[in-house]
C-alpha positions as CSV (number, residue, x, y, z in Angstrom):
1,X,0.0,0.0,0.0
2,X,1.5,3.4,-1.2
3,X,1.6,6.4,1.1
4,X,-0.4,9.8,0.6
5,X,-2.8,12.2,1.4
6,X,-5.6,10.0,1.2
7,X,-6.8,8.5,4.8
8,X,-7.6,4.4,4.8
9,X,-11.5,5.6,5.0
10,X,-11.2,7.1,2.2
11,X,-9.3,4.2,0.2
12,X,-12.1,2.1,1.8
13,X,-15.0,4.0,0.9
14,X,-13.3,4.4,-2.9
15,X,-13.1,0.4,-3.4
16,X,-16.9,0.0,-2.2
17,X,-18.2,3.1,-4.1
18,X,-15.9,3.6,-6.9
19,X,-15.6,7.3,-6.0
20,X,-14.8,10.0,-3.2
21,X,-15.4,13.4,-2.9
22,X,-12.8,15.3,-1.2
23,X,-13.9,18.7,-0.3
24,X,-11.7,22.2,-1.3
25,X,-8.6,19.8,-2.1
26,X,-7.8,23.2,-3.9
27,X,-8.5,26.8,-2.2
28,X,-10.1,29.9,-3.4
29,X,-7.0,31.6,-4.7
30,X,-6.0,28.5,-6.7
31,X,-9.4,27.8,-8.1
32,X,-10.0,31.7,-9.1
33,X,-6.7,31.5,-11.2
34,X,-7.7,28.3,-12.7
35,X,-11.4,30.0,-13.3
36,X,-9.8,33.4,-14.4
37,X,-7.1,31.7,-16.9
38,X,-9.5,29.3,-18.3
39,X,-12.4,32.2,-19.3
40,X,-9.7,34.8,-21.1
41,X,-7.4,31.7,-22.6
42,X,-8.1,32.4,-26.3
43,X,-6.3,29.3,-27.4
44,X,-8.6,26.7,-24.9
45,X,-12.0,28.4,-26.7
46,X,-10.4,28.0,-30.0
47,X,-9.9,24.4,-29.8
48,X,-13.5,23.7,-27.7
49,X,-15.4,21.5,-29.8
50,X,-19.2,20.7,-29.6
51,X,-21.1,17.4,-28.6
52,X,-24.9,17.5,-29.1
53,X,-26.8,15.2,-26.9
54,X,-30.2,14.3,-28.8
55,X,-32.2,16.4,-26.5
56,X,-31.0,20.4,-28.0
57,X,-28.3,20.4,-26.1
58,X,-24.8,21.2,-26.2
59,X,-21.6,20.7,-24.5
60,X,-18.1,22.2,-25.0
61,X,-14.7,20.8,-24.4
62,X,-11.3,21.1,-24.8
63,X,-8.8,18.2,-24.3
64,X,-5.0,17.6,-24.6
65,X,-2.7,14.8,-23.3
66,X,0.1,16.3,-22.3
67,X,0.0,18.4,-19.2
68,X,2.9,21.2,-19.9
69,X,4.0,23.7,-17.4
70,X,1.4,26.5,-18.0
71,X,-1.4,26.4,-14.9
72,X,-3.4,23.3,-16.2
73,X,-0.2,21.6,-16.3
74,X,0.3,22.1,-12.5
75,X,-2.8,20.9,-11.9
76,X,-2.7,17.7,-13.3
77,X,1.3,17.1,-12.0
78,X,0.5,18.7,-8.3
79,X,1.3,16.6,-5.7
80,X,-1.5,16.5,-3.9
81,X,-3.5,15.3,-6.8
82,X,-0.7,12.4,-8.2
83,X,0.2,11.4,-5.0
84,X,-3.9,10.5,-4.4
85,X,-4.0,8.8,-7.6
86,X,-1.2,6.4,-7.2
87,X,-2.7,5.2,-3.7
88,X,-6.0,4.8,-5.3
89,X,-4.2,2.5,-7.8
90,X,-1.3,1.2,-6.0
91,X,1.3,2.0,-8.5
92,X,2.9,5.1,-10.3
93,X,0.4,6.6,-12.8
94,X,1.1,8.9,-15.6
95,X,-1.1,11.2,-17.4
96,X,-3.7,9.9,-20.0
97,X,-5.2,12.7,-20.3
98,X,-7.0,16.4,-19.2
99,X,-10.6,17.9,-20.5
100,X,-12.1,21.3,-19.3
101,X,-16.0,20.5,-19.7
102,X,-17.6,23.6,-20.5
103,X,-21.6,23.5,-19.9
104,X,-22.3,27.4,-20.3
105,X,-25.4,28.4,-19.2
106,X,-29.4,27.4,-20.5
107,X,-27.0,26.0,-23.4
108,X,-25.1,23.2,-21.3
109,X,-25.7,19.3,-22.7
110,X,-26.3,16.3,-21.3
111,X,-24.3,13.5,-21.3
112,X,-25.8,9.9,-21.4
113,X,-24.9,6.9,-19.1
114,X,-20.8,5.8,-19.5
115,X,-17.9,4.3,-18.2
116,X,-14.9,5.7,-19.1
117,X,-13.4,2.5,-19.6
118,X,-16.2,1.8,-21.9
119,X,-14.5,4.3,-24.0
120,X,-10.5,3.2,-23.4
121,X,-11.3,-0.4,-23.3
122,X,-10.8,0.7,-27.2
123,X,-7.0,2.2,-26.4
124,X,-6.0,-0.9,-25.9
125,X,-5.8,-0.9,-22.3
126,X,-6.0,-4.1,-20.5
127,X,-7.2,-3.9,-17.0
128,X,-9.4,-0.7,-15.8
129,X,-7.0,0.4,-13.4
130,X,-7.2,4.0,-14.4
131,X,-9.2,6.7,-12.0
132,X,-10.1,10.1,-13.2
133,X,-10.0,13.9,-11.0
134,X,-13.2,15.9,-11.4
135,X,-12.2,19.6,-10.2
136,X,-15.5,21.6,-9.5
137,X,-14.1,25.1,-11.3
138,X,-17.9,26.4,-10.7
139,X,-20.6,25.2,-8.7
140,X,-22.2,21.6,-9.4
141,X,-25.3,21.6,-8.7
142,X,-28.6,19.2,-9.8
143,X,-29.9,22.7,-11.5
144,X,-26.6,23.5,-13.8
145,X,-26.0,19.8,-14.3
146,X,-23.9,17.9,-11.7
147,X,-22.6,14.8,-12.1
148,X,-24.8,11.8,-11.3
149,X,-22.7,8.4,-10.5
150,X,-24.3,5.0,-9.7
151,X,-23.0,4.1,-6.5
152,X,-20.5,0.6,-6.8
153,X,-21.6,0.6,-10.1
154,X,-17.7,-0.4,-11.1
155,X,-17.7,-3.4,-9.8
156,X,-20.2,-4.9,-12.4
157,X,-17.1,-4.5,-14.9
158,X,-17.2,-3.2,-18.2
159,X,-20.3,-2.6,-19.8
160,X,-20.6,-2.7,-23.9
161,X,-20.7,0.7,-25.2
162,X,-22.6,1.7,-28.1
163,X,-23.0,4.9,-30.4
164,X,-25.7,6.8,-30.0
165,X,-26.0,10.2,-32.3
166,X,-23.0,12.0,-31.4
167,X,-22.3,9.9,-27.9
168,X,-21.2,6.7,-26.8
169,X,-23.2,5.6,-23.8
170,X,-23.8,1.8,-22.2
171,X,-26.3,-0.6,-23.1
172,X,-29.1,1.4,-21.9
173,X,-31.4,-1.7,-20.6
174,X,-28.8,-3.3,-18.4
175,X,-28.3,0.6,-17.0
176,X,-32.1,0.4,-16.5
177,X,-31.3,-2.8,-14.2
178,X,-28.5,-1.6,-12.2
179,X,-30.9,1.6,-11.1
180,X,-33.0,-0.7,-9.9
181,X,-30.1,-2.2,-7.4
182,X,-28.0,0.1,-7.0
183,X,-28.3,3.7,-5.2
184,X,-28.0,7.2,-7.8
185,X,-25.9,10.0,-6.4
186,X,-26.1,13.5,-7.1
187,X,-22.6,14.7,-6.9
188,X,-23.0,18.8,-5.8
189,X,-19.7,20.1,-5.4
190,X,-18.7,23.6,-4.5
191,X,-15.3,25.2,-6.2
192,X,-11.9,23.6,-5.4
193,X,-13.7,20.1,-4.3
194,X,-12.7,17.1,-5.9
195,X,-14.2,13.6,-7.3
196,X,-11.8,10.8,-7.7
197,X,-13.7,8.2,-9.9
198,X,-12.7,4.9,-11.3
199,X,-12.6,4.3,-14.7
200,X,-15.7,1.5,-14.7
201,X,-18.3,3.8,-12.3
202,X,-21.4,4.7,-14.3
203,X,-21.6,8.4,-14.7
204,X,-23.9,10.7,-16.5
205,X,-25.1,14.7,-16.4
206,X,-28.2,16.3,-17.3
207,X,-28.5,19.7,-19.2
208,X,-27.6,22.9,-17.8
209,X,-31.3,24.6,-17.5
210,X,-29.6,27.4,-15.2
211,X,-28.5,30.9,-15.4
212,X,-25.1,29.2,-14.1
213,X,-22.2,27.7,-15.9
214,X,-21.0,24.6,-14.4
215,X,-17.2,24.3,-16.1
216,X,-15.1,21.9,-14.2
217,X,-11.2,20.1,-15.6
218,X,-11.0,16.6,-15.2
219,X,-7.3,14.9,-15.2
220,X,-6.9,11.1,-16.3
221,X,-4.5,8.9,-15.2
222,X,-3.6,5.5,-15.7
223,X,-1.6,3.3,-13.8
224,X,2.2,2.3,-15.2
225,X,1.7,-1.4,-15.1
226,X,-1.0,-1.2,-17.3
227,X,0.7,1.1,-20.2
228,X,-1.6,0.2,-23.3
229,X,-0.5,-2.9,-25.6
230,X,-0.9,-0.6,-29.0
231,X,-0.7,3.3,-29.5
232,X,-3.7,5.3,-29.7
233,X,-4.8,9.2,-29.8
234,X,-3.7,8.9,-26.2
235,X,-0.1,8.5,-24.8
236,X,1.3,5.0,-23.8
237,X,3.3,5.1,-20.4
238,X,5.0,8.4,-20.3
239,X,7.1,9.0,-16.8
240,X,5.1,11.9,-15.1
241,X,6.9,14.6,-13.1
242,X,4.9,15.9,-10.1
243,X,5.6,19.6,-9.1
244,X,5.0,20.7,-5.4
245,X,1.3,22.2,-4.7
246,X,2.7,25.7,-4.3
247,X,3.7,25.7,-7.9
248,X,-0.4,26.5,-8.7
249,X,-0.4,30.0,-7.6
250,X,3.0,30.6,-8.7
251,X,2.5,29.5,-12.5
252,X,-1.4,31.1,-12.3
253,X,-0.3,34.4,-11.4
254,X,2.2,34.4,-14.8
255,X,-1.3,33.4,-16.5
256,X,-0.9,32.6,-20.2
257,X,3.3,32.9,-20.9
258,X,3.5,29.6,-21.0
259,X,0.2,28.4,-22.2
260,X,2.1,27.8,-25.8
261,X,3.4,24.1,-24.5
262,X,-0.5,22.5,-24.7
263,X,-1.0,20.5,-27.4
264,X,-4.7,20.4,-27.9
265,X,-6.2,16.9,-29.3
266,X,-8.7,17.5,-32.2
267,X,-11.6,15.8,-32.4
268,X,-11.2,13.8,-35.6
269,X,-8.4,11.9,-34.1
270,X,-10.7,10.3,-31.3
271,X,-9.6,6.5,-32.0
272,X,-11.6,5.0,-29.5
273,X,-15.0,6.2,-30.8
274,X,-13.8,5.4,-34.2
275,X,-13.7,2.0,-33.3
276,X,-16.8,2.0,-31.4
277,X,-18.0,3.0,-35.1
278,X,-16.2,0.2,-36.7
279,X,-17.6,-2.0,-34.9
280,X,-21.1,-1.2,-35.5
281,X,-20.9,-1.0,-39.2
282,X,-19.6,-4.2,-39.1
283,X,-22.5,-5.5,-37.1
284,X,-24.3,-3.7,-39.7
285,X,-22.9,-5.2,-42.5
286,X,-23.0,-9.0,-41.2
287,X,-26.5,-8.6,-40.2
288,X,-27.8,-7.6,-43.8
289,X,-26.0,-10.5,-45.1
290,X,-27.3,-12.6,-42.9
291,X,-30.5,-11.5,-43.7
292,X,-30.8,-11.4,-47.6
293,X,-34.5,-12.2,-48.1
294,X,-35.8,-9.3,-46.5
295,X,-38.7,-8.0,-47.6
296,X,-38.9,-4.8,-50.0
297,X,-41.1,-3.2,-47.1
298,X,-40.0,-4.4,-44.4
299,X,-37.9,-2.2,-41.9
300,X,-34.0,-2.3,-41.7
301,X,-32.8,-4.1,-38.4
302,X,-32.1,-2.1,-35.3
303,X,-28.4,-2.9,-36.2
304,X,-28.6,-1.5,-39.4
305,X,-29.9,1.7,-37.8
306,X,-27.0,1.7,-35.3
307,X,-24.4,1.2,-37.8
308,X,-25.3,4.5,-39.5
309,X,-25.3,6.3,-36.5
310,X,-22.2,5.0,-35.3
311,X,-20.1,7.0,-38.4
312,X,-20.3,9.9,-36.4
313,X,-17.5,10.6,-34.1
314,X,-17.6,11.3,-30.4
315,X,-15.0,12.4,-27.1
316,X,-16.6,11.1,-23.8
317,X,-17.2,13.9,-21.4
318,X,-19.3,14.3,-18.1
């Protein structure tokens, strides 16, 4: 067992629930130069892209795999963060990756039930020993759409994932099922709390209705023994070097001189719902030729239907 911040309740309650909360693991000052930085960063809004969710919604994100030295950079290497992560897995981790989810105001999408795994199961990534960091940059709330996670929901494993429109979610009648055992929490955060997640809890978020934003950065990590078998749109085992927590405020007060060193991940390089798509034109495509005698008006198989929508490509977000 590796030593950290994290108290043995708290590794406890993590393995039964798949998730903690830990409140204001970063303080007002730090979370106002995240907020402040993030709002006026030119290059983060250029490289946003859009997810509709079915329902007239829309979300906004921006993701990159590298974390840099500008102030999302210390973030995602700070100490108090990394050292939590590597407890929660028992090993050194590295960074997979770091999103800031933007649900702006009345505009805000939903996102539909999903295991991050479902998504990196794709990535070639063997076990599910990876754990993501939800930072509350604004207030979560149930009105401006907080995150919703089904309590020891990662213990069923990995669910199958399908395409859906423009998301990925999991198979929607076994998630039916699992409501029906298991308990649905609304996680409300307030600024500078955190929500360590592993990668196979069932998560979700409903639109942001309110006059309130609700952004918020999530940091991935994955664990070193289980560095990915085949190279993806994310990075394979790449040696991380933590920085000391005092290094937030003293990189967020320099603000954007060194906000050059993100590489931002475009949104047609998304491998892993690429696949997802493969694999449902393929279903697709062995269903009609298993089925060559259909009738001139009879309707194409739910498959068929699938397949089509499954060309479209899609970044998991929460």
């Amino acid at each position: 067992m590796r030593s950290g911040p994290l108290t043995q309740n708290q590794l406890t309650d993590f393995d039964r629930d798949g998730s903690i909360v830990v409140p204001k693991l970063f303080d007002a000052e730090e979370i106002d130069l995240l907020l402040r930085s993030a709002k006026e960063d030119r290059a983060l809004d250029q490289h946003s892209f859009g997810r509709n969710d079915g329902e007239g919604g829309r979300v906004r994100l921006s993701l990159w795999n590298h974390p840099g030295d500008g102030i999302y950079g210390m973030f995602a290497r700070c100490r108090r963060v990394v050292d939590a992560c590597e407890q929660l897995l028992d090993d050194e981790v590295y960074h997979y990756h770091s999103k800031m989810i933007m649900k702006d105001a009345k505009v805000g999408g939903a996102w539909t039930w999903h295991q991050d795994y479902g998504y990196w199961y794709q990535n070639g990534v063997l076990w599910p020993d990876l754990v993501s960091v939800f930072i509350a940059v604004d207030r979560s709330t149930r009105e401006n759409g907080c995150l919703q996670v089904i309590r020891g929901s990662h213990k069923l494993g990995r669910i199958e994932h399908v395409l859906t429109g423009e998301q990925a979610g999991a198979d929607k009648n076994r998630v039916e099922q699992i409501l029906k055992r298991l308990p649905l929490d609304y996680v409300e955060m307030e600024p500078g709390d955190a929500l360590f997640f592993h990668s196979n809890l069932l998560h979700r978020s409903d639109q942001n209705k309110s006059d309130n934003p609700r952004w918020s950065m999530i940091c991935c990590y994955n664990a070193k023994h289980n560095d990915p078998y085949e190279d993806s749109h994310h990075p394979r085992y790449t040696p991380l070097s933590k920085v000391d927590d005092g290094k937030i405020k003293e990189v967020g007060i320099k603000r954007f001189e060194e906000a050059g060193d993100v590489a931002w991940l475009d949104n047609s390089r998304d491998a892993s719902a690429t696949k997802l798509a493969e694999k449902a034109i393929g279903e697709a495509s062995a269903a009609c030729i298993q089925a060559p005698n259909r009738k001139k008006d009879e309707p194409p198989s739910r498959q068929g239907r699938q397949g089509r929508q499954g060309r479209q490509e899609d970044f998991k977000g929460v």
